[in-house]
GUMAR-608923 format. One line per 8 residues: number of its first residue (from 0); their letters; for each residue x, y, z of C-alpha. Coordinates in Angstrom, 3 decimals, padded with zeros to 6 digits. Example, Ala and Ser with C-alpha at 12.3 -4.5 7.8 and 13.67 -1.06 7.14 Angstrom:
<sites>
0 = as = 012.300 -004.500 007.800 | 013.670 -001.060 007.140;
</sites>
This chain:
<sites>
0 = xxxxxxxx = -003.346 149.331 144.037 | -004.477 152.375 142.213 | -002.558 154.615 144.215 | 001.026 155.375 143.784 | 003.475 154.947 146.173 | 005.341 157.502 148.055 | 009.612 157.818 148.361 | 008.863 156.761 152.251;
8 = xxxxxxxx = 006.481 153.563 151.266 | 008.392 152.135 148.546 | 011.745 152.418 151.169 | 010.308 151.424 153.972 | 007.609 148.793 152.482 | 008.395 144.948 153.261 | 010.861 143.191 150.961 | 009.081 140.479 148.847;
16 = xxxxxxxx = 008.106 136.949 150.757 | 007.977 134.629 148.237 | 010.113 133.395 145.359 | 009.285 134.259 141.471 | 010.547 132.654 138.379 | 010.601 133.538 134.972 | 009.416 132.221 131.607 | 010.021 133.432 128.067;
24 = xxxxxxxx = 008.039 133.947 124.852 | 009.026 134.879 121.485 | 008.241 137.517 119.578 | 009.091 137.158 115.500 | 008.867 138.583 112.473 | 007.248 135.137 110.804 | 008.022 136.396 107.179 | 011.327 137.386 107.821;
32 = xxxxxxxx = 011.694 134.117 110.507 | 013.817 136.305 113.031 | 013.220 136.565 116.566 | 012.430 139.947 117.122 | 012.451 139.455 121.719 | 011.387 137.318 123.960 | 008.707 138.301 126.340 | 009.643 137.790 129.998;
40 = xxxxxxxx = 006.892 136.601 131.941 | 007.186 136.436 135.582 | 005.989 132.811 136.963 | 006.648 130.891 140.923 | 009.701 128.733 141.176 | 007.364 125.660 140.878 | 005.358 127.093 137.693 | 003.051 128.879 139.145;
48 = xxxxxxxx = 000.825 131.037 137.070 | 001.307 134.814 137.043 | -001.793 135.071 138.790 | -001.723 133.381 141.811 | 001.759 135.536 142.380 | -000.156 138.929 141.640 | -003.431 137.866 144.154 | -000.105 137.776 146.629;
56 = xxxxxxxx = 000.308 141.860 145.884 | -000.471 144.528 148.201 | 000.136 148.006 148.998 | 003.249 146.845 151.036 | 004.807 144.998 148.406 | 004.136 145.736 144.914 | 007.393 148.097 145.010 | 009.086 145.001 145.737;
64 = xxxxxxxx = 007.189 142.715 143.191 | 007.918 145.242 140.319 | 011.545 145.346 141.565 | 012.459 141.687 141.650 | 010.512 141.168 138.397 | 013.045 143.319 136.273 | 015.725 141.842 138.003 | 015.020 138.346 137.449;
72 = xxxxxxxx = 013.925 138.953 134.101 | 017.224 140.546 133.284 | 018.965 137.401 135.087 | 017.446 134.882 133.421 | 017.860 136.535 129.825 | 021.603 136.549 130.868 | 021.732 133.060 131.720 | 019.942 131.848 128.690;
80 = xxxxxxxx = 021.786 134.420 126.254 | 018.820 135.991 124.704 | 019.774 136.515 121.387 | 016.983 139.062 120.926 | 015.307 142.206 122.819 | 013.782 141.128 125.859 | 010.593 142.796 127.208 | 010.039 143.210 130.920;
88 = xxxxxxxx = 006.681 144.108 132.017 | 006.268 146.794 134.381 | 003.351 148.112 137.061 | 002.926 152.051 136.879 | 001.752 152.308 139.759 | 005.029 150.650 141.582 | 006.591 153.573 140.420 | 006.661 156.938 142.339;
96 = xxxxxxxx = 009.719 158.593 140.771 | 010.948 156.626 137.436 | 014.527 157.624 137.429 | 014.929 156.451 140.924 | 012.879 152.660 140.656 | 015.076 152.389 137.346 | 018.133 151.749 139.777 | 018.126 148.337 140.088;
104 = xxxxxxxx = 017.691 147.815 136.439 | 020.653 149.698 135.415 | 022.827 147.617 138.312 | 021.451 144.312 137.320 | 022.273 144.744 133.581 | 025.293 145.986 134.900 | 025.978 143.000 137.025 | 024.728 140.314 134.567;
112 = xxxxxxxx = 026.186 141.754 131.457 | 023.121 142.406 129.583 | 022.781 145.228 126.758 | 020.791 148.284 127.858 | 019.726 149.139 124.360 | 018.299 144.910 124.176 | 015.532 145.888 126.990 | 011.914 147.167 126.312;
120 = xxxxxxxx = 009.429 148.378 129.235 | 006.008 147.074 128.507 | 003.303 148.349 130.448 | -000.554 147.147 130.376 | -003.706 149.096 129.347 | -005.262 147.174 131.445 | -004.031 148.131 134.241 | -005.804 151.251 135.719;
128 = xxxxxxxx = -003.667 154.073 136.009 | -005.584 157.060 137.145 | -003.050 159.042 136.392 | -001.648 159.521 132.814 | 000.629 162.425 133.665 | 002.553 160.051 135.771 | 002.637 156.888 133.215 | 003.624 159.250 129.989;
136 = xxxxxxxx = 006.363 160.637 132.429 | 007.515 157.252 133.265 | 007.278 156.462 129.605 | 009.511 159.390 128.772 | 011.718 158.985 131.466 | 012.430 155.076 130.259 | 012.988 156.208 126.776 | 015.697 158.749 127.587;
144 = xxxxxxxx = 017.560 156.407 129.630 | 017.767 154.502 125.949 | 014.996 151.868 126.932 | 012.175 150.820 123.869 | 009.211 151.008 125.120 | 005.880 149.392 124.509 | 001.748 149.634 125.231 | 000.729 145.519 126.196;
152 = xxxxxxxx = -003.168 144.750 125.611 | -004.102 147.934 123.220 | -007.983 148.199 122.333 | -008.756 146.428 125.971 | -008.169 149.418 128.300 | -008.779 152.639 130.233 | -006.511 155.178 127.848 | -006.358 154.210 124.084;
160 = xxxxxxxx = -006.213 156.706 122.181 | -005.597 159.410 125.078 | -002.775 157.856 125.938 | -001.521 157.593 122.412 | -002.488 161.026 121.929 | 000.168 162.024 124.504 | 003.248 159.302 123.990 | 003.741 157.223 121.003;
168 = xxxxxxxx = 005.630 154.461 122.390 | 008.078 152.233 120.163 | 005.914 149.527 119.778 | 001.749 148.412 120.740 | 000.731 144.751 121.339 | -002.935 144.263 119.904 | -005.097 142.682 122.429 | -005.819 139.563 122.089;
176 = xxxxxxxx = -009.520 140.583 121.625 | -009.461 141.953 118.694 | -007.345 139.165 117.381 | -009.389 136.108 118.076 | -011.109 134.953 114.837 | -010.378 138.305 112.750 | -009.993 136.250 109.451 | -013.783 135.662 109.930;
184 = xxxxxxxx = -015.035 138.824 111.815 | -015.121 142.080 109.098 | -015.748 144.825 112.178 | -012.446 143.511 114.073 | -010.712 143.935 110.396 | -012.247 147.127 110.251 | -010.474 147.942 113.764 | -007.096 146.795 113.397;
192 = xxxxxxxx = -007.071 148.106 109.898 | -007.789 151.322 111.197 | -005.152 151.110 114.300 | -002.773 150.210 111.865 | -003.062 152.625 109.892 | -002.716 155.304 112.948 | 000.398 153.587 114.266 | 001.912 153.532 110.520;
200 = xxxxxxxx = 001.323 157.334 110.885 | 003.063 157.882 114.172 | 006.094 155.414 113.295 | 005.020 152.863 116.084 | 005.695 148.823 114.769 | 002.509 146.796 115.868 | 002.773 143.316 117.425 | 000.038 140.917 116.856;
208 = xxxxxxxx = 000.005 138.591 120.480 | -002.145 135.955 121.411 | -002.172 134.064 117.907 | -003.740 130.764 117.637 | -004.299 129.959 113.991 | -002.706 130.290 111.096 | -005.835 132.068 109.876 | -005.324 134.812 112.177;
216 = xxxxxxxx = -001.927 135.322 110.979 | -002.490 135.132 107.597 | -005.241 138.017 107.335 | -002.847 139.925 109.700 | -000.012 139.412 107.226 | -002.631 141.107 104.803 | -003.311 143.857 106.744 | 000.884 144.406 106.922;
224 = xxxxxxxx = 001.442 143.250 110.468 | 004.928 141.774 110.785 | 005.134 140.601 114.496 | 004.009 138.099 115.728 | 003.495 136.217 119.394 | 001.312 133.471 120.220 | 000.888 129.675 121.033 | 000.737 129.107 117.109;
232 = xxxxxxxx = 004.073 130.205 117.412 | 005.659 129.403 120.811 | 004.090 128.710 124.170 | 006.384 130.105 126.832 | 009.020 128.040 128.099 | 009.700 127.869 131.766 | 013.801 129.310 132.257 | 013.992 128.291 128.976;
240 = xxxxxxxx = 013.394 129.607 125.353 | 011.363 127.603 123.543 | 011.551 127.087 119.669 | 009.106 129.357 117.495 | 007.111 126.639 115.277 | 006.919 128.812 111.887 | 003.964 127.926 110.055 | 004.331 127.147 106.287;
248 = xx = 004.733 129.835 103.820 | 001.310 130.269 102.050;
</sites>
């Protein structure tokens, strides 16, 4: 799935065969206790896990996965009345030409009433895009069209600092790697201190996911993170939105 599709695969390739769902996470600013979005987080209509719907993906349909994601993600955020942004994840390499895939977007926000300027594309370091040139154009192409945008999983993957280097999206999402115990771990406060410091250079807000303790949020708070996602917080809530547990102030 490295490869991106052509005009002639992605109109021709099979419409999607299963079903998919949708489940929502917040992300707040736990000082200020606002919601800042909800994350929307694609899931089968009986719960199942993101991951037994992406083993489903193949070169046929991932145009169609990507497609039907941002749809229902947009749906269900209309249905619930997201008070907040919502982030919709998307897969680079679904996308051969962005101002043409960003269609069905535009006509489902359209159709379900939903605030353009309330959307943020999130893509994944993780996932391997061999080509940059074509993510940073997909980047910029999202951002003219009045979308925020934002880099999911930073520290875990193939571009880093290349990729920051060439577009300095709206917001990054630390990976959850370098989150995991940091109040007791000095070289991953060494990192994030450091990242921070970069993205407080370049304008970019940083959002801290994956937070399990209120030790990890506290030495984050330190370090001048605001945002926050994380089971400490919220776990997501199938087509619902859960409420964000805010820990005690210190």
């Amino acid at each position: 799935m490295n490869k991106t599709p052509s005009c002639s695969s992605c109109r021709d390739g099979k419409a999607l065969d299963f079903d998919i769902s949708m489940a929502f996470q917040p992300i707040v600013d736990v000082a200020g206790r606002q919601l800042f979005a909800y994350e929307a987080l694609v899931r089968g209509p009986a719960r199942e896990s993101a991951g037994s719907l992406l083993s489903k993906l193949n070169a046929d349909n991932l145009y169609a996965f990507d497609q039907s994601c941002r749809i229902k993600a947009i749906e269900w955020a209309a249905k619930l009345q997201i008070p907040a942004m919502v982030s919709i994840n998307f897969m680079p390499n679904a996308v051969y030409q962005p101002e043409t895939c960003i269609r069905a977007t535009l006509d489902a926000a359209q159709r379900y009433n939903f605030p353009l300027n309330r959307i943020i594309f999130e893509v994944t370091e993780q996932e391997q895009v061999l080509d940059i040139d074509h993510l940073t154009g997909i980047l910029r192409a999202y951002r003219k069209q009045g979308f925020m945008t934002a880099i999911d999983d930073f520290g875990a993957g193939y571009a880093g600092l290349n990729l920051l280097a060439d577009f300095q999206p709206d917001l990054i999402k630390l990976d959850m790697g370098l989150i995991r115990n940091i109040d007791q771990d000095h070289v991953r406060q060494v990192l994030v201190e450091a990242t921070l410091d970069i993205c407080r250079k370049l304008n970019i807000r940083v959002i801290a996911e994956g937070i399990e303790s209120a030790a990890e949020l506290h030495a984050l708070q330190a370090m001048g993170v605001e945002l926050f996602q994380g089971y400490l917080l919220a776990k997501p809530g199938f087509q619902t939105l859960p409420t964000v547990n805010y820990p005690p102030e210190r």
